[in-house]
C-alpha positions in Angstrom: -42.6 -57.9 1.3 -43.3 -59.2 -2.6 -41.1 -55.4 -3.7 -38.3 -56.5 -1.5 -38.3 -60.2 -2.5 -38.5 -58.6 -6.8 -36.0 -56.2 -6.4 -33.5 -58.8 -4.8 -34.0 -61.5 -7.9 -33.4 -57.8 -10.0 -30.2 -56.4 -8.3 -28.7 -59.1 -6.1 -26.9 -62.5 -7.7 -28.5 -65.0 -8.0 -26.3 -67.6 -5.7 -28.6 -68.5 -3.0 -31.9 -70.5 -3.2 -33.8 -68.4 -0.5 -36.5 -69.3 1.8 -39.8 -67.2 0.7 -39.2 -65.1 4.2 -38.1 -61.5 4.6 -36.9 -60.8 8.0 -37.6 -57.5 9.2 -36.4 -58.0 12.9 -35.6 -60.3 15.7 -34.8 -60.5 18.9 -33.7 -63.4 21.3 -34.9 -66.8 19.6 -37.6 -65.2 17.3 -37.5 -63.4 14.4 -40.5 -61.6 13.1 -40.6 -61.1 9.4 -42.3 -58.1 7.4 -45.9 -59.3 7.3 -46.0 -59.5 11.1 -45.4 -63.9 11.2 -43.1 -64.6 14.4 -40.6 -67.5 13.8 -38.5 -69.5 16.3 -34.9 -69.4 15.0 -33.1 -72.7 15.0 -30.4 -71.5 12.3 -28.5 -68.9 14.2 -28.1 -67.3 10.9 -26.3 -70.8 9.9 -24.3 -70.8 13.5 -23.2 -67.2 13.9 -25.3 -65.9 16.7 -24.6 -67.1 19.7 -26.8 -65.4 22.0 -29.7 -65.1 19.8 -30.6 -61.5 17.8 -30.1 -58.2 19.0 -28.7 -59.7 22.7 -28.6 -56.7 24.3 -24.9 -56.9 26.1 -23.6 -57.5 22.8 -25.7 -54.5 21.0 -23.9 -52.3 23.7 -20.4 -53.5 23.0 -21.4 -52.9 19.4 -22.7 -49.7 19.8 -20.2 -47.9 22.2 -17.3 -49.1 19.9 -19.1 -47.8 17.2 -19.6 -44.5 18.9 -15.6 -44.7 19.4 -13.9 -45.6 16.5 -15.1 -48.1 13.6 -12.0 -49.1 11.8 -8.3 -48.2 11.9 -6.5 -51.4 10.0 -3.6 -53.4 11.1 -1.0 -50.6 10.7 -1.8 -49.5 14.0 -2.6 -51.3 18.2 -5.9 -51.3 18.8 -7.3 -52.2 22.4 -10.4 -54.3 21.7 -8.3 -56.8 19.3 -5.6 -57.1 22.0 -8.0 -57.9 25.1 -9.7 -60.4 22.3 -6.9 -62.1 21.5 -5.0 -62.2 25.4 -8.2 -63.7 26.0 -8.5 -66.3 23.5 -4.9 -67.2 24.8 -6.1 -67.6 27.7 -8.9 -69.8 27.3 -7.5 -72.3 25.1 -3.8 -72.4 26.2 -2.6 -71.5 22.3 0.3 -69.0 21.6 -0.4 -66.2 19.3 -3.9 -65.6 17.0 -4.8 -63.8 13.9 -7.6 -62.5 13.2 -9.8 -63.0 9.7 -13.1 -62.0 8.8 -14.7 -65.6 7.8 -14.1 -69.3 8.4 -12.8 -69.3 4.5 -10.3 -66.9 5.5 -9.7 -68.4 8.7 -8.5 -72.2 6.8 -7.0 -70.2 4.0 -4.3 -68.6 7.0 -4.2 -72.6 8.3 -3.6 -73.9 5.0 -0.6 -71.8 4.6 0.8 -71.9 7.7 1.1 -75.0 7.6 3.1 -75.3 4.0 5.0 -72.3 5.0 6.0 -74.5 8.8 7.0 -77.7 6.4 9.2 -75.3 3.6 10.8 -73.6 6.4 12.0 -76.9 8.3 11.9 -79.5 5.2 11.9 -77.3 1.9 10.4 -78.0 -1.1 8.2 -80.8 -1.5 6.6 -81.5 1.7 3.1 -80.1 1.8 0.4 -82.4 1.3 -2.6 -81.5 3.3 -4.3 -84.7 4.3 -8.5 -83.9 5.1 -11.5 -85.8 4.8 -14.4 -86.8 3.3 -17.6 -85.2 3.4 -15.6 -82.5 4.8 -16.4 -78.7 4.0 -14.1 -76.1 4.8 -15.0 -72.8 2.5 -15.6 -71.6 -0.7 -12.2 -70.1 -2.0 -10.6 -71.8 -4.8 -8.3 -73.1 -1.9 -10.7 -74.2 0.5 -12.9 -75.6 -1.8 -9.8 -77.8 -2.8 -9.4 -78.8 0.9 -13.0 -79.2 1.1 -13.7 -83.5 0.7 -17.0 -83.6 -1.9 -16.3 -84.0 -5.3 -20.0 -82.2 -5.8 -17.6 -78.8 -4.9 -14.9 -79.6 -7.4 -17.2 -78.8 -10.7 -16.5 -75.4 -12.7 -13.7 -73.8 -11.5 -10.4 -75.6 -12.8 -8.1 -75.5 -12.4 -8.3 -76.4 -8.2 -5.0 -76.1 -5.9 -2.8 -79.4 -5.6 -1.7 -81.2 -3.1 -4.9 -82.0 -1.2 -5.6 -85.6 -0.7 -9.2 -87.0 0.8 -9.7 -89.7 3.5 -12.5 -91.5 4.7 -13.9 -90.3 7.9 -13.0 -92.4 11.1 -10.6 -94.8 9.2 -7.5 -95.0 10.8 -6.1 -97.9 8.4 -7.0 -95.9 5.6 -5.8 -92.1 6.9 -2.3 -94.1 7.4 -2.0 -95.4 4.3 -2.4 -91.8 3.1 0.4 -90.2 4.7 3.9 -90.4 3.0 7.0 -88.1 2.5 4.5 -85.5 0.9 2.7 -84.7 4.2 2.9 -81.1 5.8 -0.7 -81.6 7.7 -4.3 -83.5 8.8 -6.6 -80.7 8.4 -10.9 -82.1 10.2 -13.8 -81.0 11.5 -14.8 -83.1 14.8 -18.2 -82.8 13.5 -18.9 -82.6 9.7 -21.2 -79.6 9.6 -22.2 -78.8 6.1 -21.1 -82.8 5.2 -24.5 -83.9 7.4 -24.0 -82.8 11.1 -21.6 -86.1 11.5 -19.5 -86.5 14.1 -15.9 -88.1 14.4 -15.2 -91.4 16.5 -13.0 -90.1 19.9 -10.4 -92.9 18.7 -9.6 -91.2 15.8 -9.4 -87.5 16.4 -6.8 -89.2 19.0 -5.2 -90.9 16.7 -4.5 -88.4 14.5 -3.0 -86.1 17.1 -0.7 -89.1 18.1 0.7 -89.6 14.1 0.9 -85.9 13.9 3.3 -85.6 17.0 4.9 -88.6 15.7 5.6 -87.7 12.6 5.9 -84.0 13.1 2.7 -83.2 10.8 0.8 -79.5 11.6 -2.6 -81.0 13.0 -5.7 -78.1 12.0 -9.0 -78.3 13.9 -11.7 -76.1 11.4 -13.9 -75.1 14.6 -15.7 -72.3 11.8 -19.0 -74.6 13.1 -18.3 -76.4 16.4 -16.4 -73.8 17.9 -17.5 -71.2 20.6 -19.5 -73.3 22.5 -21.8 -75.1 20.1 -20.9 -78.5 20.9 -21.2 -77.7 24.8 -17.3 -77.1 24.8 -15.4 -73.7 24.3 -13.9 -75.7 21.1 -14.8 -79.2 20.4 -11.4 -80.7 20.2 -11.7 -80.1 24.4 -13.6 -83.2 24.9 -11.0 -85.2 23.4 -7.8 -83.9 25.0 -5.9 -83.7 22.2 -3.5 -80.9 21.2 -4.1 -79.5 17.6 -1.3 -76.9 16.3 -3.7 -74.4 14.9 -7.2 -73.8 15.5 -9.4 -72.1 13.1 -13.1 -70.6 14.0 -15.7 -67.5 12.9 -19.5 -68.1 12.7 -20.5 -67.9 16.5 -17.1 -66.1 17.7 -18.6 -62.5 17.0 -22.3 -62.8 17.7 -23.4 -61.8 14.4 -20.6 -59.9 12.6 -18.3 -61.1 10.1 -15.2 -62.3 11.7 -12.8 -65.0 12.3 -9.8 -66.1 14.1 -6.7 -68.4 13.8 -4.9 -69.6 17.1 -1.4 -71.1 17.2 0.3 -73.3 19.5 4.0 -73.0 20.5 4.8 -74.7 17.3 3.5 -72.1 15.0 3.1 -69.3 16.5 6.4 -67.6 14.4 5.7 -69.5 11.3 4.2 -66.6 10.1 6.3 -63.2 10.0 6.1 -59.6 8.6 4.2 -59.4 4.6 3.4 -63.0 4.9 -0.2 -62.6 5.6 -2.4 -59.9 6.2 -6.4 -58.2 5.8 -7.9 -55.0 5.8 -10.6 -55.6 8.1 -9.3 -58.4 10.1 -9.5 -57.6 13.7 -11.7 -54.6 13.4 -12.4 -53.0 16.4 -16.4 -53.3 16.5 -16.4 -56.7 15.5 -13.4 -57.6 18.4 -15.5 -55.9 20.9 -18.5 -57.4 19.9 -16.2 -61.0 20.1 -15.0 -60.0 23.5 -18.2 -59.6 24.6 -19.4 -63.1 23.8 -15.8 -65.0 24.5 -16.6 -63.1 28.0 -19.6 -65.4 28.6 -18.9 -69.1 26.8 -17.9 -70.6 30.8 -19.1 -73.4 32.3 -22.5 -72.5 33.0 -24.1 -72.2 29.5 -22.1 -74.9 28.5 -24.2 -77.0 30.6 -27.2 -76.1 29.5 -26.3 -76.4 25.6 -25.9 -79.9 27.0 -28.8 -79.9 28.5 -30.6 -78.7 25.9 -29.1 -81.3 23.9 -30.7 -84.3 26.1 -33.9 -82.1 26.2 -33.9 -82.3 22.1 -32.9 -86.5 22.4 -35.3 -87.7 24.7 -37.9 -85.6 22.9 -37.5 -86.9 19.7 -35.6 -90.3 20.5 -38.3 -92.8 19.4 -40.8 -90.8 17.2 -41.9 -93.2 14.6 -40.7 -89.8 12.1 -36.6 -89.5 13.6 -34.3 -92.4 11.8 -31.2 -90.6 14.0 -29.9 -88.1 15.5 -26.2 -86.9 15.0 -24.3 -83.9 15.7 -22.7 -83.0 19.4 -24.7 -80.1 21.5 -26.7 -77.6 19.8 -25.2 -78.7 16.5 -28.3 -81.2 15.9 -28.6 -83.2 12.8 -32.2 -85.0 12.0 -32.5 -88.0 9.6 -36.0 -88.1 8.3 -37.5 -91.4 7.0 -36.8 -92.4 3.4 -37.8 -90.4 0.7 -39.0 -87.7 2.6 -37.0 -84.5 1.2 -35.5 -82.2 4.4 -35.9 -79.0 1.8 -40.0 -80.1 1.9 -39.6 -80.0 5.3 -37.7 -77.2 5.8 -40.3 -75.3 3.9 -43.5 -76.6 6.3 -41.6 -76.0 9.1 -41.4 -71.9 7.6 -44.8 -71.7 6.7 -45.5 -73.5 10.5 -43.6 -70.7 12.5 -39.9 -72.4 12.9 -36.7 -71.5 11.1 -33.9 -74.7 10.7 -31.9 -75.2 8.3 -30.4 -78.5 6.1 -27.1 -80.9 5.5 -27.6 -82.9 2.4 -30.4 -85.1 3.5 -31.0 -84.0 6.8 -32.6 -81.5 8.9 -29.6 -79.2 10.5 -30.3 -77.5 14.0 -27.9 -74.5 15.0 -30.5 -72.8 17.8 -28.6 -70.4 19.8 -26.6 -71.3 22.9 -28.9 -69.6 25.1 -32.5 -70.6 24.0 -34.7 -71.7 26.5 -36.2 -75.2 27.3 -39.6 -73.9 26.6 -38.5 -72.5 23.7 -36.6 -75.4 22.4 -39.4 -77.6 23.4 -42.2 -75.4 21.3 -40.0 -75.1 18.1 -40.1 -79.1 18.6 -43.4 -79.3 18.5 -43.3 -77.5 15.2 -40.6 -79.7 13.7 -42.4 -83.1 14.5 -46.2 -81.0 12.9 -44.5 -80.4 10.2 -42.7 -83.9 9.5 -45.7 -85.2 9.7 -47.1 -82.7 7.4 -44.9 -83.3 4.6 -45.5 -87.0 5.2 -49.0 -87.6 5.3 
C-alpha cells in the first residue's frame, strides 16, 4: 500500500489532497482497501455510482458491450447511444440530447447553446449568462467563469466575459441583474460543491416564469442532483418548471465517464453540423452502461432514496453534534458545531471504517441510491463516533 501511495506522489500531479486510503476493490456499499480494512461508501466516488461498485446488471452491460465493440466515434449510428438517448426523451419530455463525457463538458455545450440561441435570433450582444453564488459548475476556463466563488477565479486570467453572479434565492436581486445583455439563468437546485444548499421552490419558479417572459434560455446543471439523487429522475421535477436545457454526468453512467445535454423544443436545432462535437461522447460502453441504469431510476427506488433520506433526519435530527442538515435525498449535507473542521472529521470517520466526503465546512453525503437501511444506519453510527471523536 505505502509503494502505491510513493509512486503516485512520484508519477502522478500533484492536484488532489488524497485520503491516506488505497482502494483495492468494492462491491455494493463497501469498499475494501489493500490492507484488508472494509469501508462503507457514502461518496459514490463524489456521486457517480449509482448502484454502488461493481453492481452486477451494470458489469454485464459493461462487459458484453465491451466484448462487442468499444468505440466507433460520432461519424457513424451506433445502437446503445440511440436507445440511451430515445430513452432519456422519453423520461423527461425534452427534444433532442448530446452526449459529453463530464459535467464540465456537459455546461460547456449549455453555455454555448445558449449564446449561439440569443446570436441567431438577437445577434451580437446579447449573451450574458446570469448564475449564482456559491454555485460550481466545472473546471474549464469557461465553467470556472460560470462557476459563482471568487476562491475559483485566482491564477488563470484571463476568465471568459459575460458571466454575472447573483445571490442565491433573491428574487429582487436576480431581477435587478437582468438587462438587454441577457441570453440565460444558468443553477443548480441544490448547490453541491457550494455546501449541499438547496434553492427556495419560489425562486427556481420564478426564474422559469422571467425566462419565458423574457425569452431567456433557462439551464438546470443536474451534473450532482440528477439521476435520482434528490429522490427525482432530475431535481427540477419537484418543482414543475420547464428548463430549456438540462445538463447531467456523475451518476448517469454508473461509474464511467460520461455526460449528457437534453434540449427542449426551443433548442433542440440551435446546434447544427461542426458546431459542437467529441471524440468519445456517446461511446458505446459507457451508453450501455447509462442505459442500463436510466432503465432502473422509476418510482420505486426513488422512494426509498426518500426514505432513506427521513431514515438519515430523524437519526441525526437532535444530536447535541448536528447544527443542520441540508441537501434534498441522498445528497446530505452535515453542519458540524463551530470550530470543529469537517476535513478532521472526514479523516476519523476513514480511520473508523466510513468513506464521506466534504463542501466547504460541511460533511457531504452522496451514498448510493440503493444502500440499505441497515447499512445507512451503521455508517451513521460511524459518523456520530467519529464527531465525537474529533470533538472530545
Amino acid at each position: 500500500m505505502t509503494d502505491i501511495i510513493k509512486e503516485d506522489n512520484e508519477n502522478i500531479l500533484n492536484t488532489y489532497k488524497r485520503f491516506n486510503v488505497v482502494i483495492k476493490e468494492g462491491h455494493g456499499s463497501t469498499f475494501t482497501s489493500f490492507d484488508g480494512k472494509k469501508y462503507i461508501d457514502f461518496s459514490s466516488g463524489i456521486g457517480t455510482n449509482s448502484f454502488g461498485a461493481c453492481d452486477s446488471e451494470w458489469v454485464n452491460a459493461v462487459v458484453n458491450q465491451a466484448k462487442t465493440v468499444q468505440h466507433t466515434s460520432n461519424l457513424f449510428y451506433t445502437e446503445p447511444q440511440v436507445k440511451l438517448a430515445k430513452l432519456l426523451c422519453e423520461k423527461t419530455g425534452m427534444k433532442k440530447v448530446f452526449f459529453s463525457n463530464s459535467g464540465a463538458e456537459s455546461n460547456e455545450c449549455a453555455i454555448k447553446a445558449a449564446r449561439k440561441y440569443s446570436f441567431d435570433k438577437y445577434g451580437m450582444g446579447r449573451s450574458e449568462i446570469i448564475t449564482l453564488e456559491n454555485s460550481f459548475h466545472g473546471r474549464t476556463i469557461a465553467t470556472l467563469s460560470a462557476t459563482g466563488q471568487d476562491v475559483f477565479h485566482q491564477y488563470f486570467f484571463p476568465f471568459v466575459g459575460d458571466f454575472i453572479h447573483t445571490p442565491a434565492n433573491d428574487i429582487k436581486a436576480l431581477d435587478e441583474k437582468i438587462n438587454e445583455k441577457t441570453c440565460a439563468i444558468m443553477i443548480e437546485t441544490v448547490q453541491g460543491e457550494g455546501g449541499v444548499n438547496a434553492l427556495d421552490s419560489e425562486f427556481i419558479k420564478h426564474i422559469d416564469k422571467v425566462c419565458k417572459e423574457k425569452d431567456l434560455v433557462f439551464i438546470v446543471d443536474e451534473v450532482q442532483t440528477g439521476n435520482g439523487r434528490t429522490g427525482y429522475l432530475y431535481s427540477y421535477m419537484e418543482y414543475n418548471v420547464n428548463p430549456n436545457i438540462v445538463t447531467t454526468a456523475k451518476g448517469l453512467a454508473g461509474g464511467l465517464p460520461f455526460g449528457a445535454i437534453l434540449f427542449d423544443s426551443k433548442l433542440e436545432n440551435t446546434l447544427s453540423y461542426g458546431q459542437h462535437g467529441t471524440t468519445f461522447g456517446g461511446n458505446p460502453i459507457c451508453a450501455s452502461a447509462a442505459y442500463s441504469v436510466l432503465t432502473r431510476l422509476d418510482d420505486k427506488l426513488f422512494n426509498h432514496v426518500k426514505e432513506c433520506r427521513k431514515y438519515l433526519e430523524n437519526k441525526l435530527k437532535g444530536n447535541k453534534y448536528i447544527k443542520s442538515i441540508s441537501g434534498k435525498g441522498m445528497m446530505v449535507g452535515i453542519e458540524l458545531p463551530d470550530g470543529v473542521k469537517a476535513y478532521d472529521v472526514a479523516v476519523k470517520c476513514m480511520e473508523n471504517g466510513l468513506i464521506p466526503l466534504t463542501a466547504k465546512s460541511k460533511i457531504r453525503l452522496l451514498p448510493p441510491l440503493n444502500i440499505s437501511i441497515e447499512e445507512l444506519d451503521l455508517g451513521l453510527d460511524i459518523l456520530l463516533k467519529s464527531i465525537e471523536e474529533v470533538i472530545k
